[in-house]
N, C-alpha and C positions, 0 to 999 in steps of 0.2 A: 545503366549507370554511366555517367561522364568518364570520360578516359582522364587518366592522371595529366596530360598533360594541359589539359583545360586550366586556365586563370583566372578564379573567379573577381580578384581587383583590379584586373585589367580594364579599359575601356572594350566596349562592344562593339566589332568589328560589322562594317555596315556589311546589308545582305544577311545577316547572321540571324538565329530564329529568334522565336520570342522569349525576350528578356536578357537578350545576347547569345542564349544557347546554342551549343553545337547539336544536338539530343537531338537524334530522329525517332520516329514511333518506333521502330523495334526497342529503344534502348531510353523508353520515358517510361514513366509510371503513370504519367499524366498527359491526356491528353484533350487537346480542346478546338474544337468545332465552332470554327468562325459563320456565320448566318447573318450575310448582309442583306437582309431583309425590314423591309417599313411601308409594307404594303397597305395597310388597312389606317397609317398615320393622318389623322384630321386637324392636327392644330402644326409645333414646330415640326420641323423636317431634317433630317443629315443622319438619323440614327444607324441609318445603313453602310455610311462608313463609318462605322464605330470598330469594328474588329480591326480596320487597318489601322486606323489609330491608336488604340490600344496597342498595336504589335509594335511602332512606330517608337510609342512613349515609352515601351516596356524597355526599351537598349539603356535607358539611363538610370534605371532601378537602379541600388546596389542590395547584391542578391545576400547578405546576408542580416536575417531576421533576429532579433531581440530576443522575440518569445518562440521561434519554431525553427529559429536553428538556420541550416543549411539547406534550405528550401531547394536549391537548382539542382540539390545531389539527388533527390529520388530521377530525374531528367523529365523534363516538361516542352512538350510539343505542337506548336500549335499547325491544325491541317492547312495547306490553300483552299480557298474560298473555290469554291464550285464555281465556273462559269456559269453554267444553268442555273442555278439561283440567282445571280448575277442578273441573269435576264428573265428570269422571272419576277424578278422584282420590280423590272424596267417595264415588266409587260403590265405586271398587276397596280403598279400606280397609276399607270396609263387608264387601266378601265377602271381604275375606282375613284378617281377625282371627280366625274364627274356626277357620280353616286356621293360622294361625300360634299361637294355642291349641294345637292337637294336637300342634305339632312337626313339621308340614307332612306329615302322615300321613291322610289323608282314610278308611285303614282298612274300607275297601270302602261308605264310606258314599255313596248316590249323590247326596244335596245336597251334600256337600262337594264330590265330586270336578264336579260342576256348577260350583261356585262356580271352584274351579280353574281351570276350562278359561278360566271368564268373567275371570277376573284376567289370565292368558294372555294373550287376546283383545284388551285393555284396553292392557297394554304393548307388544304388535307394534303397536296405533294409536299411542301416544304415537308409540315407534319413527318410525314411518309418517308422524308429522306433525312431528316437527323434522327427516329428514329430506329431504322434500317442502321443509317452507321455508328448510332451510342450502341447498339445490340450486340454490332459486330468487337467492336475495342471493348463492351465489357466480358463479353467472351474469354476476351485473351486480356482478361486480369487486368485491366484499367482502371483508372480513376477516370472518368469523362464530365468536360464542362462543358456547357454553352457558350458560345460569347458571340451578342447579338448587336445588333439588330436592334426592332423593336422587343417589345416583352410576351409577344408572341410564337416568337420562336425557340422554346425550349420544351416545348408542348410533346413534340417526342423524344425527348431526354429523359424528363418527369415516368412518360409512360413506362419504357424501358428499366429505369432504374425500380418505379415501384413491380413491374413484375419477376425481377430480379430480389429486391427484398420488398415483401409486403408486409402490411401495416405501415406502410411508411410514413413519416410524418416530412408536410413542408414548409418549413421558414420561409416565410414570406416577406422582405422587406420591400415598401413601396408605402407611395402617398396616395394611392388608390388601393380601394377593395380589388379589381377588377374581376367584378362578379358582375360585368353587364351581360345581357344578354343575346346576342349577338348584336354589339352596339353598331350603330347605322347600319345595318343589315349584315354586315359583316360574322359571318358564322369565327372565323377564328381573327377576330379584331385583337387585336394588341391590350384592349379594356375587359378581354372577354375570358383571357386564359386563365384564371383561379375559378371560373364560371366551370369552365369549361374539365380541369380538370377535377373538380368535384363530380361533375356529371359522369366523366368520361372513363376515370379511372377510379374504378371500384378501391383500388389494392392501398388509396392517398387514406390512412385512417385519420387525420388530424391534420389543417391547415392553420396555422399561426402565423397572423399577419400583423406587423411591427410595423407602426410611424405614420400608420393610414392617415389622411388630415381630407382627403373632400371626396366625396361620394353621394350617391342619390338614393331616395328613398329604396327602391327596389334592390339594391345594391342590402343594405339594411334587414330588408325583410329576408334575403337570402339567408343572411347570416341567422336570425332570429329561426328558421325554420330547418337548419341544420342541425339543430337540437346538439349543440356541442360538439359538431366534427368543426366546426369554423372557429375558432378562435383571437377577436381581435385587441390588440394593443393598439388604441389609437391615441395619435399621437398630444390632442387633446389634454388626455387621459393620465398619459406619462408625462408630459410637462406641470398639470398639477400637480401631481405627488413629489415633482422635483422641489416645486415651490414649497410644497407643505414638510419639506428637510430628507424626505425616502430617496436615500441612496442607487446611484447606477445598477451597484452590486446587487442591495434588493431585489428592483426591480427586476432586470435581467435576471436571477434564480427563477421570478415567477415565470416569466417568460418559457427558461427552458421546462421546467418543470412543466408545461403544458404539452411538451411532446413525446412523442414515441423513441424507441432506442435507436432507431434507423433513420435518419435525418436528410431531406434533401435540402439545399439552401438557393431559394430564387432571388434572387437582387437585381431589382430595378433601381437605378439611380439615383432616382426622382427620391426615392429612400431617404436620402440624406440632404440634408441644408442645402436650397437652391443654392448656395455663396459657392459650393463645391460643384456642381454641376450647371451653370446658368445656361448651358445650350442645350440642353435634355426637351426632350420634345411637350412634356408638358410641367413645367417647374413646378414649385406649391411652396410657399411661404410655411418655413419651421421644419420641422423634418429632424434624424439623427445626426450629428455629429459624427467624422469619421472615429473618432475615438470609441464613441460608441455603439458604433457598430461591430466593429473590430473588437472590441472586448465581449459584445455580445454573440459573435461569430465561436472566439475563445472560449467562452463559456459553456456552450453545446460540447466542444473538445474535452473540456475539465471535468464537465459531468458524467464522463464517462460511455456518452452516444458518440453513435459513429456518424459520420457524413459519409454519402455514401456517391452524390453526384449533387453538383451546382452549374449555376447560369447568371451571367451577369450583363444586364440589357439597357440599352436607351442611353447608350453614350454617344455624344455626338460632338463633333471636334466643333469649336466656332466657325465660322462663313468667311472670316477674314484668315481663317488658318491657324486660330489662337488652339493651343495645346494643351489648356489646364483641363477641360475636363476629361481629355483622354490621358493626363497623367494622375490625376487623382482616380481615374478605372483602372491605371495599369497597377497602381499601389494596392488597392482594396481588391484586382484580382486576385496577388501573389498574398497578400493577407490568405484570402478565401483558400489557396494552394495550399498553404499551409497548415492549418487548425485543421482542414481536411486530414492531410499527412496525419499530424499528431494524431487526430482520434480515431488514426486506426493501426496505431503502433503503440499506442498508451494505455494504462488503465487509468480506470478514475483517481483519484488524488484522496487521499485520505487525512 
């Protein structure tokens, strides 16, 4: 808990942690694991400073929420960035550009497919090191987020929290399925992670994917052969029914209603209206509005499921230094902070 003398309308004292906070991990509830990672990224690029950025925008928040109250009082902490990933990441774009050149066809070349296995290698460690450390903080009674990177690296967060509570369901907001298959070769590609934790972790009983708008055939047949663990809202789909008069509220019920009591929440950015994120590494024309997202985030909390662990990936600050899309991630993180909080200190609403 913050100490009394903390001022939550004060400005944010530079240096100070994220969102202005004083709150070190002994004294957060919350804590969150920066993963500057974009190793396996084939189109835009920058997602890997995305956690400084977010930590950068978060001093200008003001911390107190509408609908969740006094968000900064449970205390909220975000870790320093691992060197070693830092340079893992430096090392793993290095040998995968030119694998992603080819079209991820290495072509019986054997320095490529060397390179390959080393990019592999590189992300079973990330994998291996956030979830070694969500294991450790959910041990000691945490709330643990992601904050990435590309959208690959919350792959051990997922794991950890689903063997922590199983059946778990995951909210998946994104403009992709990413149900490829290890896309351009890449075993834990940034397109590959919903693939990948369907396969990987037994304990995910239900993925629900919100706002999808482009994907490939095979991507498709996944879904169609999951016999109902996949569940997609594509965004298609929700913008007719918007046309045809079916309410936010509506829809969003069905939504939750497709999940389990235990809830993880993954948000890729790409999620919402390129107009809120246009440096996100791959945009897609249409997508959620922040509003509703956030109401749909709320809604999981109302219904009376818990959130149990989230991730929020593929923010990437402009080239020229522009701020807007690490300040619409620092907003829609402490959103996510929050309905988290709520749904598991509330019951359902009657």
């Amino acid at each position: 808990m913050l100490s009394k003398e903390f001022d939550p309308n004060s400005a944010a004292l530079e240096g100070s942690g994220i969102y202005g906070l004083p709150s070190t991990l002994e004294d957060s509830r919350v804590v969150l694991i920066p993963v500057p990672v974009e190793i396996t990224t084939s189109y835009g690029g920058g997602t890997a400073k995305g956690p400084d950025a977010i930590l950068k925008a978060s001093r200008q928040v003001d911390l107190y929420d509408a609908s969740a109250g006094r968000v900064y009082e449970a205390g909220i902490t975000m870790l320093a960035e691992s060197p070693l990933i830092r340079r893992l990441n430096r090392q793993g774009r290095r040998l995968a550009q030119p694998i992603i050149e080819k079209g991820g066809e290495p072509d019986g070349s054997g320095e490529l497919e060397s390179k390959l296995r080393k990019v592999n290698e590189i992300g079973g460690f990330v994998n291996d090191y956030v979830y070694s450390t969500a294991v450790d903080l959910l041990a000691q009674n945490k709330i643990v987020g992601v904050v990435g990177g590309d959208h690959s690296v919350p792959f051990g967060l997922i794991r950890a929290c689903a063997e922590q509570f199983p059946h778990l369901g995951v909210l998946h907001f994104d403009a992709h399925h990413d149900l490829r298959i290890a896309y351009e070769g890449f075993e834990w590609s940034h397109a590959s992670i919903m693939f990948n934790v369907i396969q990987k972790i037994p304990q995910v009983r239900r993925l629900v994917q919100v706002g999808i708008r482009d994907f490939c055939e095979q991507e498709m047949k996944v879904v169609h052969e999951s016999k109902g663990r996949i569940v997609a809202f594509r965004d298609e789909d929700l913008q007719r029914q918007k046309f045809q008069g079916k309410t936010w509220s509506s829809r969003a019920s069905r939504i939750v209603s497709a999940l389990p009591r235990n809830v993880y929440v993954s948000f890729d950015i790409d999620g919402l209206n390129a107009s809120l994120c246009p440096h996100t590494g791959t945009p897609v024309p249409g997508g959620l509005s922040f509003e509703e997202a956030v109401y749909l985030i709320a809604a999981v909390a109302r219904s009376g499921r818990r959130i149990v662990g989230f991730d929020l990936n593929e923010v990437a600050p402009g080239a020229e230094g522009g701020d807007w899309d690490a300040n619409v991630g620092a907003r829609l993180l402490y959103k996510l902070i929050g309905h988290t909080l709520l749904s598991q200190t509330k019951r359902k609403r009657r």
